[in-house]
C-alpha positions as CSV (number, residue, x, y, z in Angstrom):
1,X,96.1,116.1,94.5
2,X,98.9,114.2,95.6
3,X,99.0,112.3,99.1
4,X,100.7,113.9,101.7
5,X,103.7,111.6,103.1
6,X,105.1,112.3,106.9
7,X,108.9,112.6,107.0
8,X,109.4,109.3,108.4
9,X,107.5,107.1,106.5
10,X,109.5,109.1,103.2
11,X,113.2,108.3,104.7
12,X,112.4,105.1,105.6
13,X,111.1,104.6,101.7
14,X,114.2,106.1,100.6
15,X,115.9,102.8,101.9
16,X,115.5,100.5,99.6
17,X,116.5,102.6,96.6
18,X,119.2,103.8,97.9
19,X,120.5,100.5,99.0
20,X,120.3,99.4,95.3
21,X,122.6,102.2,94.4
22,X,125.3,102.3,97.4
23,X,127.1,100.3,99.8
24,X,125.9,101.8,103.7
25,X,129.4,102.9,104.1
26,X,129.1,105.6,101.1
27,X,125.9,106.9,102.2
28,X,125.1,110.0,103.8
29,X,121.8,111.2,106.0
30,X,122.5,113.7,103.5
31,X,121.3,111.6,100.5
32,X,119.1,110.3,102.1
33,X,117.1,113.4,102.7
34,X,117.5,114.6,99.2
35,X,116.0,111.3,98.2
36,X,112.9,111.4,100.4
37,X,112.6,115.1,99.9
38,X,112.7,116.5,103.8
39,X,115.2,118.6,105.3
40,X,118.6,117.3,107.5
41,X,116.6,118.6,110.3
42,X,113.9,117.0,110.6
43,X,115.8,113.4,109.6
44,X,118.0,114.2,113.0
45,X,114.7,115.0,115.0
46,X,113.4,111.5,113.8
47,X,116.2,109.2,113.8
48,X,119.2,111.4,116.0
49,X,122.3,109.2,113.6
50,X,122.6,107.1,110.5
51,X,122.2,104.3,113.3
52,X,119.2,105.4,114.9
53,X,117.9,105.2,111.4
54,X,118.8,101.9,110.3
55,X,117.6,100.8,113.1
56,X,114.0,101.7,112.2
57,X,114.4,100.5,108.5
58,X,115.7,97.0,110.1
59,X,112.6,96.9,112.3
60,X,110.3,97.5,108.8
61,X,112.6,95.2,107.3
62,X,111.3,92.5,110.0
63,X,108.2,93.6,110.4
64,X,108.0,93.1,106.3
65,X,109.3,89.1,106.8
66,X,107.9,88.2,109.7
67,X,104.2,89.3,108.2
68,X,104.9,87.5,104.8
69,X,105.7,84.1,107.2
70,X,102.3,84.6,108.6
71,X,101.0,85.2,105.5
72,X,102.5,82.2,104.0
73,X,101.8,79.8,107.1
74,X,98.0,80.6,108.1
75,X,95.6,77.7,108.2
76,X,98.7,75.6,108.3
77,X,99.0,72.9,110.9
78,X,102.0,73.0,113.1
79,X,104.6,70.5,111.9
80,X,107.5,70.2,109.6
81,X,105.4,71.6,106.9
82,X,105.0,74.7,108.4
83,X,108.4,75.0,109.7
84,X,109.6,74.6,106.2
85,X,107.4,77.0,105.0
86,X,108.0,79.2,107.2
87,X,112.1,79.1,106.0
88,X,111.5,79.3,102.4
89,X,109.4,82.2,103.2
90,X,112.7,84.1,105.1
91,X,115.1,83.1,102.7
92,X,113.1,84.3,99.7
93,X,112.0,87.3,101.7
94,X,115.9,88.2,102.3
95,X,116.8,87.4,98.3
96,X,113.4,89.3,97.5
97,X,115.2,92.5,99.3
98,X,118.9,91.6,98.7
99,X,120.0,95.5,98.9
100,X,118.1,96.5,101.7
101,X,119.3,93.1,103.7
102,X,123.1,94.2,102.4
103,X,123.1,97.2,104.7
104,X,121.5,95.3,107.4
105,X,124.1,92.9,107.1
106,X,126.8,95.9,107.2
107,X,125.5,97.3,110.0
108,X,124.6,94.1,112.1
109,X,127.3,95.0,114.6
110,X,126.6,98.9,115.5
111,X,125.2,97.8,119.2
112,X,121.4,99.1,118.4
113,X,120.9,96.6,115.1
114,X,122.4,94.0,117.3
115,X,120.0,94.5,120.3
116,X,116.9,94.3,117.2
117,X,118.6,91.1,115.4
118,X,118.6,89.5,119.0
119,X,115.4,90.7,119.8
120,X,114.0,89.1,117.1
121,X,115.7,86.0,117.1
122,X,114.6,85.6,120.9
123,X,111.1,85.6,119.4
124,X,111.8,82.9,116.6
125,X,113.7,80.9,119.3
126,X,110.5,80.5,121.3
127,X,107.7,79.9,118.7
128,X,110.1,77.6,116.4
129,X,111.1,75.9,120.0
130,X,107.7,75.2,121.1
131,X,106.8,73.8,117.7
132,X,110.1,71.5,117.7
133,X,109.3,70.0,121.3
134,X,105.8,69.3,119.8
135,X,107.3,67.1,116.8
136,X,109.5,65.1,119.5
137,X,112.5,66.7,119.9
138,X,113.9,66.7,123.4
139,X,115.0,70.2,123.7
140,X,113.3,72.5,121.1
141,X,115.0,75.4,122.4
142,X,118.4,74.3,121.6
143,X,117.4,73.1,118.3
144,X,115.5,75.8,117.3
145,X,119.1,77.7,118.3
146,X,120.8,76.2,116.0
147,X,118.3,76.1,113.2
148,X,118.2,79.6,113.0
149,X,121.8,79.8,113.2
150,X,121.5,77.5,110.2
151,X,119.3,79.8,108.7
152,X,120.9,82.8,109.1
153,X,124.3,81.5,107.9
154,X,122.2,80.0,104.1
155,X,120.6,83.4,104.1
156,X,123.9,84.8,104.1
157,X,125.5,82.8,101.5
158,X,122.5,83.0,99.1
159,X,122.5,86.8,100.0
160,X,126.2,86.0,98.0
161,X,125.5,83.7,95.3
162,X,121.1,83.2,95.2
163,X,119.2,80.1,95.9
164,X,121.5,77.4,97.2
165,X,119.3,74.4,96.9
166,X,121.8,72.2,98.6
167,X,122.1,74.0,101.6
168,X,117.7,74.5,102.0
169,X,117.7,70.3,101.4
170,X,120.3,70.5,104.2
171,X,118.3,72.1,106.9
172,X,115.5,70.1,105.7
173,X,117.6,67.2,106.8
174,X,118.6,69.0,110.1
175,X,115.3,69.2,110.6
176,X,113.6,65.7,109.9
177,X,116.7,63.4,111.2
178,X,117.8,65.7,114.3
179,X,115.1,64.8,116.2
């Protein structure tokens, strides 16, 4: 007997498929309810737009990294260490799910993506800003700032081209001679 699914969990799984096989601005809500298999309907009583959806498949998308940096930094001591593994852990996490992280990137600017990436970035600034002032540096927040903006601009280009090892050894140096 086969498990039953609920509608949203089964659009939101449609994602990532579907983002291997089309850019976001050829998709329909259409195909994605024939993917996940439930009516237009229901999709518009869930999600109201394409937007309102892609918002919740950004917010699994985060919810997906942020528990694999967890995962990957338990038991570790704060510190450079953990900062770093913390990075590797994004970027691979974005390269992991390079057509999913496409769309987001295509729809970073619809106002309700936005408001999430800012949300969440507000939430790195503080934990990675607390940890900076703690190795010495003497405004964490405004280096943790710009080390996300760092990180966000190598995740784009290895989104692009892969791994840039040059650019990781570079914010490795931003972050143990900036201080």
């Amino acid at each position: 007997m086969m498990a039953h699914i609920d509608p949203r969990t089964a659009l939101i799984a449609a994602a990532a498929p579907l983002a291997r096989e089309r850019r976001l601005a050829t998709l329909t809500t259409d195909e994605i309810c024939q993917r996940a298999g439930v009516d237009a309907g229901v999709f518009t009583s869930i999600f109201g737009d394409l937007t309102g959806y892609l918002v919740a498949v950004q917010q699994v998308f985060m919810d997906r990294l942020r528990d694999r940096i967890v995962a990957v930094t338990a038991g570790v001591p704060p510190g450079m260490r953990r900062i770093q593994l913390a990075t590797e852990s994004y970027l691979s996490g974005c390269l992991d799910e390079r057509p999913l992280r496409g769309w987001l990137l295509e729809a970073r600017m619809r106002p309700p993506v936005l408001t999430g990436l800012r949300r969440q970035n507000r939430t790195y600034y503080m934990i990675l800003g607390a940890e900076l002032e703690r190795l010495g540096w003497p405004d964490g927040a405004a280096a943790a700032r710009l080390y996300l903006a760092m990180i966000n601009a190598a995740s784009i280009v290895e989104h692009r081209s892969g791994v840039q090892p040059a650019l990781r050894a570079a914010l490795w140096h931003f972050l143990e001679h900036g201080a």
